[in-house]
N, CA and C atoms as an extended XYZ file, in Angstrom:
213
Properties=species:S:1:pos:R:3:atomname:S:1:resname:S:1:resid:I:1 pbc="F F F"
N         2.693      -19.562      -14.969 N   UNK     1
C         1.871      -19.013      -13.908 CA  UNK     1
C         0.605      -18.431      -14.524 C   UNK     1
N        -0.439      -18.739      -13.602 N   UNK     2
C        -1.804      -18.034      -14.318 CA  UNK     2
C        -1.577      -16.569      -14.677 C   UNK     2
N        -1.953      -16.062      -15.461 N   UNK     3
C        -1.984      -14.736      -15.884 CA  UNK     3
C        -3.106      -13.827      -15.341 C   UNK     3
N        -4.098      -14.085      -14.618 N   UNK     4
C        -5.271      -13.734      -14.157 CA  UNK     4
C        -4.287      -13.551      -12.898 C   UNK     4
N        -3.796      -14.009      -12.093 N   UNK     5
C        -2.799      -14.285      -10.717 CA  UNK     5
C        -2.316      -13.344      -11.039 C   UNK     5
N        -0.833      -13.024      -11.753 N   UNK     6
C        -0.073      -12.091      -12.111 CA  UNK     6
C        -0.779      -11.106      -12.272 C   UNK     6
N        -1.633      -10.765      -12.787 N   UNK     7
C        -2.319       -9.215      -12.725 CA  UNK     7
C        -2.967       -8.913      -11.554 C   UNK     7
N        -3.687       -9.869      -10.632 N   UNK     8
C        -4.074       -9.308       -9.352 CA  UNK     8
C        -2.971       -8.651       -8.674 C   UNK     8
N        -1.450       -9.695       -8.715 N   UNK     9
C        -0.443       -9.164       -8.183 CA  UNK     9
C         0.140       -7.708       -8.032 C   UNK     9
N        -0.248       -7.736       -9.355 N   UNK    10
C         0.318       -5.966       -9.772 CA  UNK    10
C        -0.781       -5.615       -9.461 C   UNK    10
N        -1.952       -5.015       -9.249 N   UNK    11
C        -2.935       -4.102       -9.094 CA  UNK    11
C        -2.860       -4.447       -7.250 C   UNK    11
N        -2.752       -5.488       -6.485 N   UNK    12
C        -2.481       -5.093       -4.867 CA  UNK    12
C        -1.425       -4.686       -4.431 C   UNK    12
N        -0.241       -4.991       -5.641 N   UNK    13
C         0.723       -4.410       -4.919 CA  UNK    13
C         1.377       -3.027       -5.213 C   UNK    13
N         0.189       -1.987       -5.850 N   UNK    14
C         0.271       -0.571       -6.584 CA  UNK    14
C         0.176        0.115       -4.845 C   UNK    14
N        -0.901        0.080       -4.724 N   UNK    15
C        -1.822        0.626       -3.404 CA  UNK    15
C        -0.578        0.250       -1.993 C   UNK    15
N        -0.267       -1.075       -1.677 N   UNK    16
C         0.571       -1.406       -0.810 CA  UNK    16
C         2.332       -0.403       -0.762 C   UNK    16
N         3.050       -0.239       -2.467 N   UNK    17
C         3.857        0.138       -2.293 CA  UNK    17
C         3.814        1.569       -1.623 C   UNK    17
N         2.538        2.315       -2.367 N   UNK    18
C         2.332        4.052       -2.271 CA  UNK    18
C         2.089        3.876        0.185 C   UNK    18
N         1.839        3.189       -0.045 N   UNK    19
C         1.062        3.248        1.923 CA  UNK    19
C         2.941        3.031        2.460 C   UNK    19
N         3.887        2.015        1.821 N   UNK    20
C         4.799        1.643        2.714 CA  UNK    20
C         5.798        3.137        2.272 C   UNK    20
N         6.081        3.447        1.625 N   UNK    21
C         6.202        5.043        1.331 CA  UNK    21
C         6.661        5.805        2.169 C   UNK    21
N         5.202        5.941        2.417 N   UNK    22
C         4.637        6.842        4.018 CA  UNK    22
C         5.357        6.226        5.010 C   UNK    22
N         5.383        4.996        5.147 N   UNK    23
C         5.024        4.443        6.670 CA  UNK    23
C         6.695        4.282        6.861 C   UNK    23
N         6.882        3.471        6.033 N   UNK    24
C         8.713        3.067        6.391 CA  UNK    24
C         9.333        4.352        6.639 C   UNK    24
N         9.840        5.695        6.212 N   UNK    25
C        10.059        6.314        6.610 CA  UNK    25
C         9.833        7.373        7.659 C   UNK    25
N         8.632        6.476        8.261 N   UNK    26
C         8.220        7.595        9.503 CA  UNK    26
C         8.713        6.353       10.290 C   UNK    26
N         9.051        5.530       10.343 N   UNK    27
C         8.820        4.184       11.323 CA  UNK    27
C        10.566        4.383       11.619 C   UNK    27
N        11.467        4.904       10.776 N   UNK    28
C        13.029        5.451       10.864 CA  UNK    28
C        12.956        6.836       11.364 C   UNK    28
N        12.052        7.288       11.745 N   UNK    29
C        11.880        8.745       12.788 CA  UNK    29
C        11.872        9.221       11.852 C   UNK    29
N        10.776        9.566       11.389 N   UNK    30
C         9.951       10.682       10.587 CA  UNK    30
C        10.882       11.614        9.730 C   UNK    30
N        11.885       10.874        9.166 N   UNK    31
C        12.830       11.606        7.712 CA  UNK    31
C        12.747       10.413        6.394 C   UNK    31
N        12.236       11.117        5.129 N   UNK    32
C        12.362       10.324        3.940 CA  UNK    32
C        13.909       10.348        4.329 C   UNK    32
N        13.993        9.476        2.714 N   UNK    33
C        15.313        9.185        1.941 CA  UNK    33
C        16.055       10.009        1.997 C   UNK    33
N        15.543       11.417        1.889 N   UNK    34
C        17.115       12.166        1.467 CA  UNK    34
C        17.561       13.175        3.132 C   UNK    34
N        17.198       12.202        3.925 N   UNK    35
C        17.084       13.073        5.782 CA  UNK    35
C        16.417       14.012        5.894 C   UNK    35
N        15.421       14.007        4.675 N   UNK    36
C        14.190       15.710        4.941 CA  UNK    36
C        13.012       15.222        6.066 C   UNK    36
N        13.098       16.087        7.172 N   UNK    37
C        11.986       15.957        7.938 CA  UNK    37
C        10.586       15.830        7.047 C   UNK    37
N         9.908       14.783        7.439 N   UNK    38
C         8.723       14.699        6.857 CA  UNK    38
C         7.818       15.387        6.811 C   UNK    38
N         6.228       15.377        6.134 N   UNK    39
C         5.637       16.273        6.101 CA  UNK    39
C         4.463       16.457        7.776 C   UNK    39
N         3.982       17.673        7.405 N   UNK    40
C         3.723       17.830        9.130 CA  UNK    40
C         2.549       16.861        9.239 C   UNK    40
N         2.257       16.109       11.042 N   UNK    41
C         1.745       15.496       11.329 CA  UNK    41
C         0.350       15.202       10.518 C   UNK    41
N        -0.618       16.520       10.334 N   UNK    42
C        -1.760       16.584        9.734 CA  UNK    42
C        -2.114       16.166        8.440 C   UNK    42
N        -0.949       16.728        7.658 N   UNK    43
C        -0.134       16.134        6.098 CA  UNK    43
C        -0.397       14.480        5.923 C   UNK    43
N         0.379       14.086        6.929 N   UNK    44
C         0.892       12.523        6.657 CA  UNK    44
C        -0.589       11.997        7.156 C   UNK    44
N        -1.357       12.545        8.269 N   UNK    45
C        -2.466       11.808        8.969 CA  UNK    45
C        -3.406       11.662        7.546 C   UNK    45
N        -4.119       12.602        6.546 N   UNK    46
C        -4.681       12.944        5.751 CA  UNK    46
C        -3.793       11.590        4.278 C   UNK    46
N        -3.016       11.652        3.994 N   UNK    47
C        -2.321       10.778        3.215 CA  UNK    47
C        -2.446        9.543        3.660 C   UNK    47
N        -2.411        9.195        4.933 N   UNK    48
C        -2.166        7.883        4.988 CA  UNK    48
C        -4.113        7.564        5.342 C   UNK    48
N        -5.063        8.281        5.294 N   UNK    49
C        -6.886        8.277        5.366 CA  UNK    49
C        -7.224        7.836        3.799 C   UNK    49
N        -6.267        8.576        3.203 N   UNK    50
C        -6.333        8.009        1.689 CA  UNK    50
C        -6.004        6.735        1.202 C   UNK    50
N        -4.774        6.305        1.587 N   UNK    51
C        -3.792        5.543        1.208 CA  UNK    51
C        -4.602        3.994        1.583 C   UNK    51
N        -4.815        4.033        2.877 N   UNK    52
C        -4.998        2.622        4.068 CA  UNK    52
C        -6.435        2.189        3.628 C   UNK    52
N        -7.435        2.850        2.762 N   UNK    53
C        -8.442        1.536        2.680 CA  UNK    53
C        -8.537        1.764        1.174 C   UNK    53
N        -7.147        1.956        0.369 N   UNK    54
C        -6.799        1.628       -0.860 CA  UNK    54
C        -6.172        0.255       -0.943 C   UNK    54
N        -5.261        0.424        0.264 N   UNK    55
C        -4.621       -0.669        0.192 CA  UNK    55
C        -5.881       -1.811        0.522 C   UNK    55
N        -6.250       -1.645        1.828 N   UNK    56
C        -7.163       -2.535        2.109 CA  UNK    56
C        -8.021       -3.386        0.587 C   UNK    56
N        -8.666       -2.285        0.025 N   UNK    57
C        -9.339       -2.776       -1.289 CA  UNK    57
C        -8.558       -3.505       -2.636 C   UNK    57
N        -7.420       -3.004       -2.284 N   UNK    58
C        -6.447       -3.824       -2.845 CA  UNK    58
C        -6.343       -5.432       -2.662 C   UNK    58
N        -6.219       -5.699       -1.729 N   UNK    59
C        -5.839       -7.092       -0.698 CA  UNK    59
C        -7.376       -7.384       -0.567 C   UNK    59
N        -8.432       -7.009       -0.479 N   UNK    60
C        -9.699       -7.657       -0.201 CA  UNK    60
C       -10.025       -8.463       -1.920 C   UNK    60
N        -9.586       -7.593       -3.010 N   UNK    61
C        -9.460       -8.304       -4.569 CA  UNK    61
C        -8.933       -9.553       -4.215 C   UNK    61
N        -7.185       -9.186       -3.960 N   UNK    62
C        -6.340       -9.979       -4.690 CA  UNK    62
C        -7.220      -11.330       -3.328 C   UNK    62
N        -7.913      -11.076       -2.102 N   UNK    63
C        -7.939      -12.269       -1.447 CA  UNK    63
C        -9.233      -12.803       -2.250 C   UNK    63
N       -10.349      -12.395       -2.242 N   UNK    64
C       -11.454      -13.090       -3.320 CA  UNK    64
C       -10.987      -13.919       -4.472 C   UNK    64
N        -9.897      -12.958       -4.833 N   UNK    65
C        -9.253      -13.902       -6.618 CA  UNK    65
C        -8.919      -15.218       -5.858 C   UNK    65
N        -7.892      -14.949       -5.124 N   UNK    66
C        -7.153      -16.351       -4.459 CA  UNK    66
C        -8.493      -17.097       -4.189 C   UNK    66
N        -9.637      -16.630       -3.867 N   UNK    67
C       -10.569      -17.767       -2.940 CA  UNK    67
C       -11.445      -18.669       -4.497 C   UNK    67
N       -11.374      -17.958       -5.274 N   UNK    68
C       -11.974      -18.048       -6.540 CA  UNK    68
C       -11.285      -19.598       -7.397 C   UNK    68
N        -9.933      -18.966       -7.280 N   UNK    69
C        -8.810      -19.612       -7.964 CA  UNK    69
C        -8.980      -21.473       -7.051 C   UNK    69
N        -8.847      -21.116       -5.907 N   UNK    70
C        -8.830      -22.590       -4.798 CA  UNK    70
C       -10.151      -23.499       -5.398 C   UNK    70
N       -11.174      -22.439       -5.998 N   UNK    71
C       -12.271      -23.067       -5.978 CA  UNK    71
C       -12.215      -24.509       -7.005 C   UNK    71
């Protein structure tokens, strides 16, 4: 496998894991892993302002590489 590929992989899918984190456990009614009520609404709103156009910039790479790679 290209090695240029494999490293986009890992650098979009840093940003993606930290966002699903957040999200999967609010999407099971707002308790992490260990049944702790999550953090308060304002908390998570502020985390996930951070998180969501990390990821985005993440996935806008790894899609350019892919368009690069086709070329």
């Amino acid at each position: 496998m290209n090695p240029s590929l494999v490293e986009m992989a890992k650098r979009s899918a840093e940003p993606i894991a930290a966002l699903n984190a957040v999200l999967l456990p609010l999407a099971a009614g707002g308790r992490d892993g260990h049944g702790e009520d999550m953090a308060r609404e304002s908390d998570l709103v502020a985390r996930l302002e951070e998180m969501i156009p990390a990821a985005r910039r993440a996935l806008d790479a790894a899609e350019r590489r892919l368009l690069q790679l086709k070329k």
